[in-house]
Backbone of each chain as nested JSON, in Angstrom:
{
  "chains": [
    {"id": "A", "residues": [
      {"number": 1, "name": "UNK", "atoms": {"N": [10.483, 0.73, 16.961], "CA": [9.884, 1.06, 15.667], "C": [10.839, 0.652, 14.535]}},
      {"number": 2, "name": "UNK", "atoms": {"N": [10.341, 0.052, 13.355], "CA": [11.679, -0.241, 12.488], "C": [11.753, 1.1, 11.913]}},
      {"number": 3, "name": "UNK", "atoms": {"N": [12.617, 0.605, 10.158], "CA": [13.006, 1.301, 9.727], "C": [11.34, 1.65, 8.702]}},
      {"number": 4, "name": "UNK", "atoms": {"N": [11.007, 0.787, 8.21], "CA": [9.413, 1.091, 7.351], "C": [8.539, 1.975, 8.373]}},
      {"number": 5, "name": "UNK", "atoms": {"N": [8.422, 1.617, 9.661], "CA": [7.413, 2.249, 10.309], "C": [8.024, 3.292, 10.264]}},
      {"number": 6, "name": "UNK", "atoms": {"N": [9.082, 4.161, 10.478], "CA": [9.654, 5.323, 10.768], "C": [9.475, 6.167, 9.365]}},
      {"number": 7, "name": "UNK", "atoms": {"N": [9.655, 5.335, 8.081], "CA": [9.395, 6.035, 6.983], "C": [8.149, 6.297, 7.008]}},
      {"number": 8, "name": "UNK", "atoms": {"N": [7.172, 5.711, 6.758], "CA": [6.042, 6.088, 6.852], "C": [5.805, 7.091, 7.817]}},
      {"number": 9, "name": "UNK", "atoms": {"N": [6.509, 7.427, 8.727], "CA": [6.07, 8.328, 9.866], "C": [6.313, 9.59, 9.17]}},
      {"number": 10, "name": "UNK", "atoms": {"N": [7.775, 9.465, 8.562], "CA": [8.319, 10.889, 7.903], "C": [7.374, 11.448, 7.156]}},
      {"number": 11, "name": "UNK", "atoms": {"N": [6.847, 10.246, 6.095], "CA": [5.995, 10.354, 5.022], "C": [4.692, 11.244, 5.431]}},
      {"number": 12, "name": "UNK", "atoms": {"N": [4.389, 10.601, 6.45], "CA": [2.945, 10.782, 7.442], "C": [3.138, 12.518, 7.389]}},
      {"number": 13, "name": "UNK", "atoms": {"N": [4.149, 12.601, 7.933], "CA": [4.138, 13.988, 8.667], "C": [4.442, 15.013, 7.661]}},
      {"number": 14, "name": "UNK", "atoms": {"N": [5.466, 14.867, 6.366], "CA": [5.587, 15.83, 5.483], "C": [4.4, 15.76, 5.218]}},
      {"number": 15, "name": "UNK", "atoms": {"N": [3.69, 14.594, 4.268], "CA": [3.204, 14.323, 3.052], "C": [1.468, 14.506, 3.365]}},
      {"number": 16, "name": "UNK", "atoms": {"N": [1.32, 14.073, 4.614], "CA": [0.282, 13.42, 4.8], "C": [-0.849, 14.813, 5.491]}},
      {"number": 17, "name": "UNK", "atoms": {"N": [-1.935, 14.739, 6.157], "CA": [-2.47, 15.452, 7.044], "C": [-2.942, 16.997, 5.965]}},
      {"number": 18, "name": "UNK", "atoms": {"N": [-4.145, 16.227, 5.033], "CA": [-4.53, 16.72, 4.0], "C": [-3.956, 17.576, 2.844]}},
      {"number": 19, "name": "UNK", "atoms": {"N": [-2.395, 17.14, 2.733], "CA": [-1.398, 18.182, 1.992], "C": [-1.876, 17.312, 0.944]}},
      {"number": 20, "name": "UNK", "atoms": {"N": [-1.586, 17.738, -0.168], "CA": [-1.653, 17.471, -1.617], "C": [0.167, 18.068, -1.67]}},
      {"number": 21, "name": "UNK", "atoms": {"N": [1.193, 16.74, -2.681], "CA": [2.19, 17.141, -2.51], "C": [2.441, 16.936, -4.366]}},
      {"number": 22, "name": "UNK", "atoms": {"N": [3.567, 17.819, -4.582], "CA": [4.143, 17.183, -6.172], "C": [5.334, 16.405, -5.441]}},
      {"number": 23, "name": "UNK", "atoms": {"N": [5.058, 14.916, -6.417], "CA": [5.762, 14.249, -6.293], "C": [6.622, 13.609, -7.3]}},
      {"number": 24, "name": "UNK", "atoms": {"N": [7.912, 12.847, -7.264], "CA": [8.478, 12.554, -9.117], "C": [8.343, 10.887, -8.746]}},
      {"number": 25, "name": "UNK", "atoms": {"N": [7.136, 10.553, -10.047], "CA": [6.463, 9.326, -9.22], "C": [7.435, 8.162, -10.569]}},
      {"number": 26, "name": "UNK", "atoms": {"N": [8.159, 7.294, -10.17], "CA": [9.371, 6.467, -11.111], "C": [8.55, 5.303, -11.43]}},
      {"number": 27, "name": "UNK", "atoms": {"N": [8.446, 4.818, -12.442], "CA": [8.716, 3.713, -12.943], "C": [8.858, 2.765, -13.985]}},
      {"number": 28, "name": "UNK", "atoms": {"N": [8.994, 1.513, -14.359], "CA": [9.7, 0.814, -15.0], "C": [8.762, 0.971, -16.341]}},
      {"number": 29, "name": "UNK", "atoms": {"N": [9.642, 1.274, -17.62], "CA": [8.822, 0.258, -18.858], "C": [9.942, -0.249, -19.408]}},
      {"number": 30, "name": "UNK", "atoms": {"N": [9.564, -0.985, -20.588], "CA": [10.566, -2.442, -20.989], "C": [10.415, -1.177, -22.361]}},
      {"number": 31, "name": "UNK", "atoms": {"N": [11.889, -1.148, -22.518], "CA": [12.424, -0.787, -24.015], "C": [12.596, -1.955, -25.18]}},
      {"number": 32, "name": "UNK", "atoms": {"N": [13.24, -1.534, -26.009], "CA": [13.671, -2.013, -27.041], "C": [14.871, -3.492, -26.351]}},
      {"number": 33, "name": "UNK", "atoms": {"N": [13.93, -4.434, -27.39], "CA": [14.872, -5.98, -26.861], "C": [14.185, -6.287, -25.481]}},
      {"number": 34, "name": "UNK", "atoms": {"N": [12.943, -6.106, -24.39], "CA": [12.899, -6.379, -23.569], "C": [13.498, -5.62, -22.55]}},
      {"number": 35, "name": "UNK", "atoms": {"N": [14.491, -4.595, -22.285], "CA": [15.06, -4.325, -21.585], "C": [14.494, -3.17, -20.503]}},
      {"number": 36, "name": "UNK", "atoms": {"N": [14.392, -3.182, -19.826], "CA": [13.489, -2.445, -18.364], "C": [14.211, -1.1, -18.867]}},
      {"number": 37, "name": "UNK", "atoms": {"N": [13.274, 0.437, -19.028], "CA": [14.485, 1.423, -18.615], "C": [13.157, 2.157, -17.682]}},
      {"number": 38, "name": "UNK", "atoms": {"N": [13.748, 3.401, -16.896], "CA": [13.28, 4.144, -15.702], "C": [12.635, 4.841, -16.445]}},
      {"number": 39, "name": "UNK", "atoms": {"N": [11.314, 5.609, -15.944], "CA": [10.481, 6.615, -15.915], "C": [10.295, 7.491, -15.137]}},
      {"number": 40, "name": "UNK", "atoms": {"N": [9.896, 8.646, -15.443], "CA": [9.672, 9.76, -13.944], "C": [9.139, 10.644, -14.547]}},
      {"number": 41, "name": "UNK", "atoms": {"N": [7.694, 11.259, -13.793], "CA": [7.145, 12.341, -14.166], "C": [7.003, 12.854, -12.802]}},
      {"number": 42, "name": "UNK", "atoms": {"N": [6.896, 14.429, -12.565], "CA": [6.029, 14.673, -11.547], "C": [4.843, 14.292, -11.49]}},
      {"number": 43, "name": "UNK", "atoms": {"N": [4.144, 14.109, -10.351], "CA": [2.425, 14.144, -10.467], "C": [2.059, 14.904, -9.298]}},
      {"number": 44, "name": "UNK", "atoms": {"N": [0.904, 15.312, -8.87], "CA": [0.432, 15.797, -7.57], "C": [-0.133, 14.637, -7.142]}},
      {"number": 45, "name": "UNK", "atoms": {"N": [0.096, 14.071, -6.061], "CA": [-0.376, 13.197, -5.396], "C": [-0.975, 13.677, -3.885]}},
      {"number": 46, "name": "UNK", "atoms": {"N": [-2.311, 12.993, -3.077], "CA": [-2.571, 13.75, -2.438], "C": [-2.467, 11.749, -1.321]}},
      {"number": 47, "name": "UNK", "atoms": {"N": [-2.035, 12.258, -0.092], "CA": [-1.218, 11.522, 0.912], "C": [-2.49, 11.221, 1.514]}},
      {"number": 48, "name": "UNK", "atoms": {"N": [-2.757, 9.663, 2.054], "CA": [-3.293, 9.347, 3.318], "C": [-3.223, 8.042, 3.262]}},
      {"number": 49, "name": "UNK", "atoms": {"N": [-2.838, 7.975, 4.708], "CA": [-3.114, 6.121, 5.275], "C": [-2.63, 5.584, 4.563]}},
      {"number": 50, "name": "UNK", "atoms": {"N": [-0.611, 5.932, 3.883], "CA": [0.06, 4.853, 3.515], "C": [0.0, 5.014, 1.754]}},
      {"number": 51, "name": "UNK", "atoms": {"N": [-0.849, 5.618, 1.132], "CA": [-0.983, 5.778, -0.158], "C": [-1.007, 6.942, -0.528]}},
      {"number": 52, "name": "UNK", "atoms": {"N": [-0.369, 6.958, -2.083], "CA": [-0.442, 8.469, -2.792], "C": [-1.771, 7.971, -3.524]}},
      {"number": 53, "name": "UNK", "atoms": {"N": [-2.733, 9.079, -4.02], "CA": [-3.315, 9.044, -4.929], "C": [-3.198, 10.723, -5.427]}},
      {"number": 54, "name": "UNK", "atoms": {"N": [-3.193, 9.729, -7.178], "CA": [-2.646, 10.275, -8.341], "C": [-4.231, 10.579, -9.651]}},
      {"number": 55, "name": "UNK", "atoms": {"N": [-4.448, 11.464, -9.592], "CA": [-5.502, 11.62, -11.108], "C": [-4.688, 11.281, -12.144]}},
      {"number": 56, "name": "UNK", "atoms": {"N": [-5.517, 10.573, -13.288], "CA": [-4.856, 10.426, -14.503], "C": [-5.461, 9.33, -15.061]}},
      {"number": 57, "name": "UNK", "atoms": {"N": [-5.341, 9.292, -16.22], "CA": [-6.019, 8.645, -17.708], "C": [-5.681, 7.148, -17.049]}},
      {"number": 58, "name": "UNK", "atoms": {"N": [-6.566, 6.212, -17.264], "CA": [-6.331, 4.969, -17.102], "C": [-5.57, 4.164, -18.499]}},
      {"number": 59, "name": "UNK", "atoms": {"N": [-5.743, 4.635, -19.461], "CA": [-4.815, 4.695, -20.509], "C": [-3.337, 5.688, -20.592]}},
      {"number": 60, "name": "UNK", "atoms": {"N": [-3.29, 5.903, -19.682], "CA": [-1.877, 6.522, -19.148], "C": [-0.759, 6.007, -19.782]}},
      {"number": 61, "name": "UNK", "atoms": {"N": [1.005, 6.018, -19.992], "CA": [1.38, 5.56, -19.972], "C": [2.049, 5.022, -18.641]}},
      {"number": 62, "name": "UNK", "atoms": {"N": [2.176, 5.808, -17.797], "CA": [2.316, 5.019, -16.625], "C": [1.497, 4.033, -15.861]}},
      {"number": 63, "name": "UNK", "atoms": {"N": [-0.087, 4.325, -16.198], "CA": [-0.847, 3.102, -15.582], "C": [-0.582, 1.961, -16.474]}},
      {"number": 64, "name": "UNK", "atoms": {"N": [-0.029, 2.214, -17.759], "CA": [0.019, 0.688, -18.589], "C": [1.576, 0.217, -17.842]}},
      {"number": 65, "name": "UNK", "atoms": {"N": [2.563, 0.751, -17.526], "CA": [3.42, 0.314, -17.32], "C": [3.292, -0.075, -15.567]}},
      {"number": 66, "name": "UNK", "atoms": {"N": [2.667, 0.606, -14.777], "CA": [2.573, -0.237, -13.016], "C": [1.493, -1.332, -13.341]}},
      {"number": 67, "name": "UNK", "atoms": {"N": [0.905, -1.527, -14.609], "CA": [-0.115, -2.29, -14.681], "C": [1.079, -4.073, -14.794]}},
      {"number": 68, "name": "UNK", "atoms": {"N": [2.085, -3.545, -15.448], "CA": [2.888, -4.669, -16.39], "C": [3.842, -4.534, -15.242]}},
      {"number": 69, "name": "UNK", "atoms": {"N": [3.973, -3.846, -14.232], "CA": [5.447, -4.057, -13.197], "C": [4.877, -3.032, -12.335]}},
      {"number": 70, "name": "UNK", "atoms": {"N": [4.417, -3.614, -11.22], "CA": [3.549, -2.694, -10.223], "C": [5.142, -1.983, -9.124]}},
      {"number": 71, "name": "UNK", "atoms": {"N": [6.011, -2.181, -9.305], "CA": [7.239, -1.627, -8.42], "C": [7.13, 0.108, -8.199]}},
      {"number": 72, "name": "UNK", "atoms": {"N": [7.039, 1.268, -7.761], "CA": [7.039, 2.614, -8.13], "C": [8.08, 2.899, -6.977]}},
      {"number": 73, "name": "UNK", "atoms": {"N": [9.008, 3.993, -7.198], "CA": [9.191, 4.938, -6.504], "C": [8.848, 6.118, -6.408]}},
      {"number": 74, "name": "UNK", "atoms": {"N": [9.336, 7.272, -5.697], "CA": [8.609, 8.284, -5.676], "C": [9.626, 9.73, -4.356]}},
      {"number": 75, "name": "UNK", "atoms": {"N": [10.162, 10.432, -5.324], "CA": [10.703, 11.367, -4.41], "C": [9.729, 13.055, -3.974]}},
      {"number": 76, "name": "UNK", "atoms": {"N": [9.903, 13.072, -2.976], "CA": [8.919, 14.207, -2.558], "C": [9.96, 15.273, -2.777]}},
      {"number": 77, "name": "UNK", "atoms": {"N": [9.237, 16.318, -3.548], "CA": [10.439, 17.797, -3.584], "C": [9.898, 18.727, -2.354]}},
      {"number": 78, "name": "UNK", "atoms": {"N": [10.745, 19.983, -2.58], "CA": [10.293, 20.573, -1.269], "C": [9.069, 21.631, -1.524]}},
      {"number": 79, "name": "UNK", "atoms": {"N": [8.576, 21.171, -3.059], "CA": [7.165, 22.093, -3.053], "C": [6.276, 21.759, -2.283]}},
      {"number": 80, "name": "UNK", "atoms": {"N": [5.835, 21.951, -1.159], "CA": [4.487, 21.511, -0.715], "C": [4.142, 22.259, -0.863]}},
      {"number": 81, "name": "UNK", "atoms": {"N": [2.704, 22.169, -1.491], "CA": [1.137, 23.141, -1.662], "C": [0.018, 22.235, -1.436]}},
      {"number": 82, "name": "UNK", "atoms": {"N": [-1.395, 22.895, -0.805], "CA": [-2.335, 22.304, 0.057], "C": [-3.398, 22.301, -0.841]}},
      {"number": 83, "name": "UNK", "atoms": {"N": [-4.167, 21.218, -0.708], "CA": [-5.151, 21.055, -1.367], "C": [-6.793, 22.082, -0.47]}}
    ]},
    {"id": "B", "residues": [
      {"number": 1, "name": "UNK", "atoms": {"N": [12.883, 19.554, -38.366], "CA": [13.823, 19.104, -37.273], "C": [13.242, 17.952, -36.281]}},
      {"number": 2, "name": "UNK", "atoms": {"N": [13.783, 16.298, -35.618], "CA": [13.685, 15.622, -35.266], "C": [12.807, 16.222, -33.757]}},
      {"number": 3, "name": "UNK", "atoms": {"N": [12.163, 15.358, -33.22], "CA": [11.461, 15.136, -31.892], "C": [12.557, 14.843, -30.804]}},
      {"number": 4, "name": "UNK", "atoms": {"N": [13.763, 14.547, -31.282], "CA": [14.696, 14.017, -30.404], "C": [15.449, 15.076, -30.218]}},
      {"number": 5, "name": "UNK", "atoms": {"N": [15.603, 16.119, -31.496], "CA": [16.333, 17.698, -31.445], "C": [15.245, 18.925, -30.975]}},
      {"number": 6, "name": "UNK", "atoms": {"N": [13.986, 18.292, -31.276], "CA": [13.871, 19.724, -30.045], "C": [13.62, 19.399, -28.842]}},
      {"number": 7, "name": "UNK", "atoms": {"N": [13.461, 18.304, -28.186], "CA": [13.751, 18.015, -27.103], "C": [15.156, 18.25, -26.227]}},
      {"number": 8, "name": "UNK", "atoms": {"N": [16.005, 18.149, -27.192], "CA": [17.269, 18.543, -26.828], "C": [17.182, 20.299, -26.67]}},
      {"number": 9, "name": "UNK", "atoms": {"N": [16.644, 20.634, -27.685], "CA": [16.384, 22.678, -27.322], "C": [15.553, 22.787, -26.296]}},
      {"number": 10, "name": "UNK", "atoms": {"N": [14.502, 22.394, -26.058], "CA": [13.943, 22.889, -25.021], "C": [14.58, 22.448, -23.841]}},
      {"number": 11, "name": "UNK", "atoms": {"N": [15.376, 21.486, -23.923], "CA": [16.147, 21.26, -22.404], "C": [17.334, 21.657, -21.911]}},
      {"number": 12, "name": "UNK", "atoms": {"N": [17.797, 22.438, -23.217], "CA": [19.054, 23.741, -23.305], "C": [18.316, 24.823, -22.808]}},
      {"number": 13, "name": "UNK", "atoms": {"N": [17.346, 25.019, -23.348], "CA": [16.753, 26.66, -22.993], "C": [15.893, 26.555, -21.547]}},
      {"number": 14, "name": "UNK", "atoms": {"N": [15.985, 25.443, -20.94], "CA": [15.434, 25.601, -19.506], "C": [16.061, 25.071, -18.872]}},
      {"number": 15, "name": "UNK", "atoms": {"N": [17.361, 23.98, -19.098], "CA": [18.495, 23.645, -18.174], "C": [19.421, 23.959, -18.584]}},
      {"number": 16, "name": "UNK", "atoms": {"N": [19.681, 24.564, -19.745], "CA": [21.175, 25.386, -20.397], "C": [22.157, 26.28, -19.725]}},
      {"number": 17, "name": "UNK", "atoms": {"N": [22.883, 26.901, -20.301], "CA": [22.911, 28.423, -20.28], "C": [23.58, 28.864, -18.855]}},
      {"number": 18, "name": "UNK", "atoms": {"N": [24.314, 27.992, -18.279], "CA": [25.043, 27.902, -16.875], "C": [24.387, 27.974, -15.935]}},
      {"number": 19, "name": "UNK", "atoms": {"N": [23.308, 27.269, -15.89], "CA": [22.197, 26.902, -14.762], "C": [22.329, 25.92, -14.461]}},
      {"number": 20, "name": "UNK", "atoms": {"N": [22.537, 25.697, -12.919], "CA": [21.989, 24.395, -12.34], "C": [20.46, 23.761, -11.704]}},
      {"number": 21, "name": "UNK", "atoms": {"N": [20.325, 22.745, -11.817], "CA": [18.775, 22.732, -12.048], "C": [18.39, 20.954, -10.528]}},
      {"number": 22, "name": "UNK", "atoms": {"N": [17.032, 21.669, -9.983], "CA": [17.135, 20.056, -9.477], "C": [16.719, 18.905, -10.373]}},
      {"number": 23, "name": "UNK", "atoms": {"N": [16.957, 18.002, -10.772], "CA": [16.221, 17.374, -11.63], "C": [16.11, 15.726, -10.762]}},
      {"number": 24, "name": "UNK", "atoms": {"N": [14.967, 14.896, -11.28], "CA": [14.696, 13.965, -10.615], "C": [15.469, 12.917, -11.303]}},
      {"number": 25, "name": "UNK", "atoms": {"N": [16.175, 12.319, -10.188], "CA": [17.122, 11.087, -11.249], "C": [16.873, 9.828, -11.024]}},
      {"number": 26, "name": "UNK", "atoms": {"N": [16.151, 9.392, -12.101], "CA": [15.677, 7.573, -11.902], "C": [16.524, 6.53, -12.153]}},
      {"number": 27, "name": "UNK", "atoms": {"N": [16.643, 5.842, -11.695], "CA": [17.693, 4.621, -12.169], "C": [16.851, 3.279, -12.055]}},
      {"number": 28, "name": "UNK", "atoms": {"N": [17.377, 2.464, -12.454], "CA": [17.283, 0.593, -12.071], "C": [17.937, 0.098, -10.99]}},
      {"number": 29, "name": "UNK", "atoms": {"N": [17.293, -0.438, -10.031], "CA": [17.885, -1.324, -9.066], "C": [17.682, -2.719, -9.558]}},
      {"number": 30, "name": "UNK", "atoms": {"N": [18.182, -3.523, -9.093], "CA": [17.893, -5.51, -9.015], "C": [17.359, -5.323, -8.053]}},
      {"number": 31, "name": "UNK", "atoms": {"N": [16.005, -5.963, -7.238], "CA": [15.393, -5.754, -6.316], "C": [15.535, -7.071, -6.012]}},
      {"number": 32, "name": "UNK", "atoms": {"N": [14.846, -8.262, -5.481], "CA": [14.737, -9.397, -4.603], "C": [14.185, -10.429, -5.495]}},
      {"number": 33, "name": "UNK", "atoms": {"N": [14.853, -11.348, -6.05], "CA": [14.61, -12.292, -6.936], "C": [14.548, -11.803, -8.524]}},
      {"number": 34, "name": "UNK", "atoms": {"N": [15.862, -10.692, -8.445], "CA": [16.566, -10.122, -10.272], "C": [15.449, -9.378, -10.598]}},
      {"number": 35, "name": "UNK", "atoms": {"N": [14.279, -9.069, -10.008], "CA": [13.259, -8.041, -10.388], "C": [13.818, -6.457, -10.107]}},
      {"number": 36, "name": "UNK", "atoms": {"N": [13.818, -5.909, -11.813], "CA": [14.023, -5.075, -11.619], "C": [13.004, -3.652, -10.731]}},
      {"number": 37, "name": "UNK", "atoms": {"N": [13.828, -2.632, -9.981], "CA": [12.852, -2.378, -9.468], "C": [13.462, -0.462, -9.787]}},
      {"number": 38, "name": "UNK", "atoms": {"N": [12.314, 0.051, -9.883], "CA": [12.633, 1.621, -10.195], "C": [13.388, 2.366, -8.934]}},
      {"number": 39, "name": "UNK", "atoms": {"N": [14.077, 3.512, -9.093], "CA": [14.641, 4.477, -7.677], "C": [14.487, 5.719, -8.238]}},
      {"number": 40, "name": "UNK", "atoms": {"N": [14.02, 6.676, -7.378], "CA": [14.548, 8.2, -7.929], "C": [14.823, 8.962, -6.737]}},
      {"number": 41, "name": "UNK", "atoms": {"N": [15.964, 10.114, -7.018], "CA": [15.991, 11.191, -6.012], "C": [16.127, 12.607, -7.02]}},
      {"number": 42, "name": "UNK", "atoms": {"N": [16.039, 13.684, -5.85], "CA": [16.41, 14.662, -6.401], "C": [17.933, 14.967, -5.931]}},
      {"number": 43, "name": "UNK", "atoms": {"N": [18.283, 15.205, -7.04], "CA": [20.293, 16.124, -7.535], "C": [20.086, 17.333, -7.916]}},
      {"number": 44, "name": "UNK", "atoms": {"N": [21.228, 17.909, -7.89], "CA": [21.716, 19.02, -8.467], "C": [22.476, 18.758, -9.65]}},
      {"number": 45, "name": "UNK", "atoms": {"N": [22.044, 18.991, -10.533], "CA": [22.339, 18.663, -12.108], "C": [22.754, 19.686, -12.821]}},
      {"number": 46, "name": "UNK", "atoms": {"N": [24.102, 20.251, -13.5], "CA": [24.626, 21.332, -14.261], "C": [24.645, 20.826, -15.735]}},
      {"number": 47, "name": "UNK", "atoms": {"N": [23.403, 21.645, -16.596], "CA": [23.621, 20.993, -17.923], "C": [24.225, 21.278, -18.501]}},
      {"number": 48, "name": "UNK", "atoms": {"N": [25.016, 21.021, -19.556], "CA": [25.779, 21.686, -21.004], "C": [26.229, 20.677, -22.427]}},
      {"number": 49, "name": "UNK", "atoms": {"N": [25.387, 20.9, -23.376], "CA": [26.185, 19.896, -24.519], "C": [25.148, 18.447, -24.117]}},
      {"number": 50, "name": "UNK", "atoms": {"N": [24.329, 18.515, -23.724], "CA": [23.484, 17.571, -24.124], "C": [23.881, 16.541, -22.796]}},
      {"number": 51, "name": "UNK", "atoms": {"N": [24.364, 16.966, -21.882], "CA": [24.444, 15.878, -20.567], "C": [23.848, 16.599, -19.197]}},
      {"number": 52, "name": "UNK", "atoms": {"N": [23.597, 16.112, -18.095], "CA": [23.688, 16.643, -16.845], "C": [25.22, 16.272, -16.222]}},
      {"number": 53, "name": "UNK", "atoms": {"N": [25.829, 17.018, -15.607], "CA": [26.675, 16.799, -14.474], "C": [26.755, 16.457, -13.122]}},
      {"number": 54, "name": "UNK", "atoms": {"N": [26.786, 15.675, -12.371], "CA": [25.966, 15.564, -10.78], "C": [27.393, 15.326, -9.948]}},
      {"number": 55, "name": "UNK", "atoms": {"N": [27.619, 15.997, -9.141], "CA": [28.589, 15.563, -8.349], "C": [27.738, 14.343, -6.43]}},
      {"number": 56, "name": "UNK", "atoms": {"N": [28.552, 13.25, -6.843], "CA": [27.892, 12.376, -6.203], "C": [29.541, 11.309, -5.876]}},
      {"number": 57, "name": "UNK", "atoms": {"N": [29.331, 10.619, -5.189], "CA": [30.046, 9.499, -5.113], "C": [30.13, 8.587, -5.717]}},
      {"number": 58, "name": "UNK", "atoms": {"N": [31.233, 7.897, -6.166], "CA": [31.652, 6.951, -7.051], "C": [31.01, 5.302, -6.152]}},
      {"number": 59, "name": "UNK", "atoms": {"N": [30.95, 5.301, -4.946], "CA": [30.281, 4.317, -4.493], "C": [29.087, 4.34, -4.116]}},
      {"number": 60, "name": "UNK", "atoms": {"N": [27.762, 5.081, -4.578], "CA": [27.061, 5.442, -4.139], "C": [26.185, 4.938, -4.96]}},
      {"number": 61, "name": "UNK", "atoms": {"N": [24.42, 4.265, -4.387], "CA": [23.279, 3.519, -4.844], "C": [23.182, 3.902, -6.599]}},
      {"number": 62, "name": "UNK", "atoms": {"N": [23.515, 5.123, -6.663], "CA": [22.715, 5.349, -7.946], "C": [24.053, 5.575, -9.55]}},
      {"number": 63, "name": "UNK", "atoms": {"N": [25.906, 5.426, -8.547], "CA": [26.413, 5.244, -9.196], "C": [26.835, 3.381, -9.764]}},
      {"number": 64, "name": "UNK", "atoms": {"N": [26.134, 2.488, -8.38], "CA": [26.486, 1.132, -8.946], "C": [25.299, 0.959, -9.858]}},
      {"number": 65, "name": "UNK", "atoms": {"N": [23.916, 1.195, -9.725], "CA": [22.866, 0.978, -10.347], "C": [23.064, 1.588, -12.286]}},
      {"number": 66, "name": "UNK", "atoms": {"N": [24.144, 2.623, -11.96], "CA": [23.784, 3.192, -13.679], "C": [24.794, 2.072, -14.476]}},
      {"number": 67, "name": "UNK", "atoms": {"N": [25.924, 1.96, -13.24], "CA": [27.072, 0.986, -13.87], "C": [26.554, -0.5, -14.03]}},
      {"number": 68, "name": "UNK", "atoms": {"N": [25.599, -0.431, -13.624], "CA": [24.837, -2.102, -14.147], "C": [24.082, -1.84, -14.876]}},
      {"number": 69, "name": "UNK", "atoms": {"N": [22.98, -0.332, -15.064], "CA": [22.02, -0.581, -16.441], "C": [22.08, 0.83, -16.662]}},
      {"number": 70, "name": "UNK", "atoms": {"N": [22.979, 1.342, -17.745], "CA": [23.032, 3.046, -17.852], "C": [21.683, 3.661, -18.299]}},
      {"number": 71, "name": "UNK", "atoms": {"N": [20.455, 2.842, -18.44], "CA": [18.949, 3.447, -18.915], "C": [18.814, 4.359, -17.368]}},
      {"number": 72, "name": "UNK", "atoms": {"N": [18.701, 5.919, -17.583], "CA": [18.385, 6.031, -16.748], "C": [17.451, 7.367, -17.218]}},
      {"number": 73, "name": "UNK", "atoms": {"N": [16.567, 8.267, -16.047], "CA": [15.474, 9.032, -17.005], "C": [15.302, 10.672, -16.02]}},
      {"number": 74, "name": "UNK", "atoms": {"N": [14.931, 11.818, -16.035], "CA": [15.099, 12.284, -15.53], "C": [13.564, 13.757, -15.578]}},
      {"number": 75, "name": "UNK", "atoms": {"N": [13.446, 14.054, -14.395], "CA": [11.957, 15.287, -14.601], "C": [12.639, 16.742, -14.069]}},
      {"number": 76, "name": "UNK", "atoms": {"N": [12.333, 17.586, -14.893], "CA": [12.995, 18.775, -14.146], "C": [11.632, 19.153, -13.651]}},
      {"number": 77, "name": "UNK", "atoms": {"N": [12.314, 19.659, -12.431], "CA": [11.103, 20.642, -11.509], "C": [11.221, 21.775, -12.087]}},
      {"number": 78, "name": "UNK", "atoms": {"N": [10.319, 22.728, -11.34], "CA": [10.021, 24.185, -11.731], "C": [11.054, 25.0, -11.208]}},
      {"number": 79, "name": "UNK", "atoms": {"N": [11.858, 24.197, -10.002], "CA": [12.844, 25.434, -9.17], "C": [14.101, 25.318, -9.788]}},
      {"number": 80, "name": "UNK", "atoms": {"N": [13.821, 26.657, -10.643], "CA": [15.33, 26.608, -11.674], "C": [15.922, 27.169, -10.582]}},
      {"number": 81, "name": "UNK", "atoms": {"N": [17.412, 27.008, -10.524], "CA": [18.553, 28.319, -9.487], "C": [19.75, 27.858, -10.319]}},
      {"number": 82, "name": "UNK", "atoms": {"N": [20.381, 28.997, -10.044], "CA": [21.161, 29.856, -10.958], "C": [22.726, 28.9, -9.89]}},
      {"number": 83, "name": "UNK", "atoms": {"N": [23.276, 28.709, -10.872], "CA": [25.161, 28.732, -10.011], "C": [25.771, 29.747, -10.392]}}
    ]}
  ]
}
């Protein structure tokens, strides 16, 4: 098994198996001069088959910014609560 | 009073006050062909005077990443705890 399949497994097993998790979902917008800086909000994201899905405004500022640099990270805290 | 000063109060009066707090810490990586690419984890962050404190390693992902782009961004969770 590599190292991706094994994450996903972790993922699988905290995240996944109808949990709804808060997650601190990162990413990029371009500041002042062009310059990339980091983002992070929590969101509740709810886990399956490899994807978070996230509610939220399609005028978001984060959907304008994965729209312009689709890259995200995303750390799971140890709140789990169930949908 | 500025948007930038009460942001600074409200993040005294909920990470102030000799509390340590988890907070989510985003940085910039260079990802695979100079694309920048987002990271976050959760730390243990001690605020005071308008900074977090993190005790971490001097060679560690998220200390070379700030030393190449100090933009970095941060979400406090709900689980305040006390030091």
């Amino acid at each position: 098994m590599s190292v991706f399949q094994e994450v996903l497994k972790i993922i699988e097993e905290r995240c996944g198996k109808g949990k709804d998790n808060i997650i601190s979902l990162a990413t990029i917008g371009i500041g002042e001069e062009g310059k990339p800086r980091p983002y992070v909000r929590e969101v509740d994201g709810f886990y399956e088959d490899g994807a978070f899905y996230v509610t939220t405004s399609a005028s978001s500022t984060k959907m304008r910014q994965i729209s312009q640099n689709p890259e995200v990270a995303f750390a799971a805290s140890n709140q789990w609560f169930y949908g």
